[in-house]
C-alpha positions as CSV (number, residue, x, y, z in Angstrom):
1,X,-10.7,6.1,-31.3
2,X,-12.6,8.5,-29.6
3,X,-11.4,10.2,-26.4
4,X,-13.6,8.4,-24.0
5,X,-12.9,5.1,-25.4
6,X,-9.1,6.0,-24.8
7,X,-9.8,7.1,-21.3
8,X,-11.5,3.5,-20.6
9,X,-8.7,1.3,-22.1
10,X,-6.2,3.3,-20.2
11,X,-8.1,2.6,-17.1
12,X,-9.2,-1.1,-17.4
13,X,-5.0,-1.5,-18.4
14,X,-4.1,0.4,-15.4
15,X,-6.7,-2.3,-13.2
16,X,-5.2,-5.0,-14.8
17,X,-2.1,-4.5,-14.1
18,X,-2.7,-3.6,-10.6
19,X,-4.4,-6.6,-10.3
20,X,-2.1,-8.8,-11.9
21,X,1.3,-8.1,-12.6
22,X,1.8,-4.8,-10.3
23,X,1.3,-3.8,-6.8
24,X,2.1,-1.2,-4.7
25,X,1.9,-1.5,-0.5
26,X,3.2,0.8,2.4
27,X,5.8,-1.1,5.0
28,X,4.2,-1.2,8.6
29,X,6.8,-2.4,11.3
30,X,10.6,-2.4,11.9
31,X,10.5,-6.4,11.4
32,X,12.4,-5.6,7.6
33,X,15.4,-2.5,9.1
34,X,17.3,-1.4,8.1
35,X,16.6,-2.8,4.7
36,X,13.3,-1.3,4.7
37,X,11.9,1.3,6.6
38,X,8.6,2.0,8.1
39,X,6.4,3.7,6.0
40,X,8.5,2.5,2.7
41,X,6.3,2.0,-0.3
42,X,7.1,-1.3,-2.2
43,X,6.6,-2.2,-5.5
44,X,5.9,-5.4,-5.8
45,X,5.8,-8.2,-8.7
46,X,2.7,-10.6,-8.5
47,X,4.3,-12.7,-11.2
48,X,7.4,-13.9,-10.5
49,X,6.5,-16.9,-9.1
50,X,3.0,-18.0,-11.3
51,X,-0.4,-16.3,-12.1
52,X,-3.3,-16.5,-9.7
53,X,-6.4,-14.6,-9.2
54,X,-5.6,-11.8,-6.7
55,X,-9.2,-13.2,-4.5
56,X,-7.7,-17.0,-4.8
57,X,-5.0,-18.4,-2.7
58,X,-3.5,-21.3,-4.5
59,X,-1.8,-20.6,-7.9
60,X,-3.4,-21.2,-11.3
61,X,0.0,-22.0,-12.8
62,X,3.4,-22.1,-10.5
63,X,7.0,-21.8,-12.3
64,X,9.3,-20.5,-9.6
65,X,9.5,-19.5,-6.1
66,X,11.5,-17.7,-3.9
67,X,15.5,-17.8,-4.2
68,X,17.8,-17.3,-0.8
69,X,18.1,-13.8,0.0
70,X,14.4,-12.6,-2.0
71,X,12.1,-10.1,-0.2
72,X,8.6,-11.3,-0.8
73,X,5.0,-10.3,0.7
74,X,3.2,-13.5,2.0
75,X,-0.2,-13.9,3.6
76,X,1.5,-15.5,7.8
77,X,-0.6,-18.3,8.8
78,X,-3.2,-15.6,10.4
79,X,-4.1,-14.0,7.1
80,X,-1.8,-10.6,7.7
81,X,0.6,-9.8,5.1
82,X,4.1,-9.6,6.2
83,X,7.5,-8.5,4.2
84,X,10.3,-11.0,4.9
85,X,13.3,-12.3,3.2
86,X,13.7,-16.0,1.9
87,X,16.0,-17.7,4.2
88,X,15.7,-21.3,3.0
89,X,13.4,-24.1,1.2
90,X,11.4,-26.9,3.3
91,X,10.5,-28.3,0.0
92,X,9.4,-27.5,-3.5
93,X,6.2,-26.1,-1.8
94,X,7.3,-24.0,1.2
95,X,10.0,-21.6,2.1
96,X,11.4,-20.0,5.3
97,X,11.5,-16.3,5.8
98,X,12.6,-14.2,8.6
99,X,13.1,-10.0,9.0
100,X,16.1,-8.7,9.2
101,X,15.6,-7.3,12.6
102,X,15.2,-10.5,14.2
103,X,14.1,-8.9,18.0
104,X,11.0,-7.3,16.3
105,X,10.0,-9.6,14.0
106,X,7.3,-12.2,14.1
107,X,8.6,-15.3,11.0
108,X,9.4,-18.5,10.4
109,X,11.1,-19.0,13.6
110,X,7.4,-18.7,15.4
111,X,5.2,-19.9,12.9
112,X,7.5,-22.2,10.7
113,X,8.0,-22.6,6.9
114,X,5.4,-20.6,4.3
115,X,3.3,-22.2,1.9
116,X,4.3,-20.8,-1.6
117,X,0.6,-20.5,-2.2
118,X,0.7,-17.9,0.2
119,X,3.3,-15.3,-1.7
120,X,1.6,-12.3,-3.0
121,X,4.9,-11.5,-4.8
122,X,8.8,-10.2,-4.8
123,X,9.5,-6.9,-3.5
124,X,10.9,-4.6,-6.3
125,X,11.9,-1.9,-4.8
126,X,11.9,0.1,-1.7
């Protein structure tokens, strides 16, 4: 394999799993402190709850969702992406999540329980 080729698998791998299992974001807010900071960089895992297409909303295939105490990214009813922690269940389809700084943060307790079609994923690491 010539160098070129190389250079292109190594980048169509890299988009793949970017777009797929992967994903990096930066923390805006104090909602998530002292947990995570603002300006934290999160990795996060688009997997561990099913496989969709990163420009679809519902899920191709669906084998989990959040567990009590999980940090996930979400899309809030308004489209923004928020970082909260799983608080509770509503029902195979839905969770509750809420920041850990409750006076700055705008969760569940305004805008009720999350569809699990809206996760993006689980936070890694921060």
């Amino acid at each position: 394999m010539n160098s070129t080729k190389a250079v292109l698998l190594a980048l169509l791998t890299a988009l793949a799993l970017r777009l797929f299992v992967f994903d990096f974001m930066t923390a805006s807010g104090n909602s998530m402190e002292p947990a995570i900071k603002n300006g934290s960089v999160l990795v996060i895992n688009r997997i561990k709850y099913g496989i969709k297409f990163p420009w679809q909303r519902d899920y191709l295939v669906l084998w989990g969702q959040p567990e009590t105490g999980e940090v996930v990214v979400f899309y809030t009813p308004e489209g923004d992406m928020a970082v909260k922690r799983c608080t509770g269940h509503s029902s195979e389809r839905g969770f509750y999540a809420e920041g850990d700084n409750p006076v700055s943060s705008y969760d569940s307790r305004s805008y009720g329980p999350v569809p699990i079609n809206n996760i993006i994923g689980k936070v890694l690491g921060y």
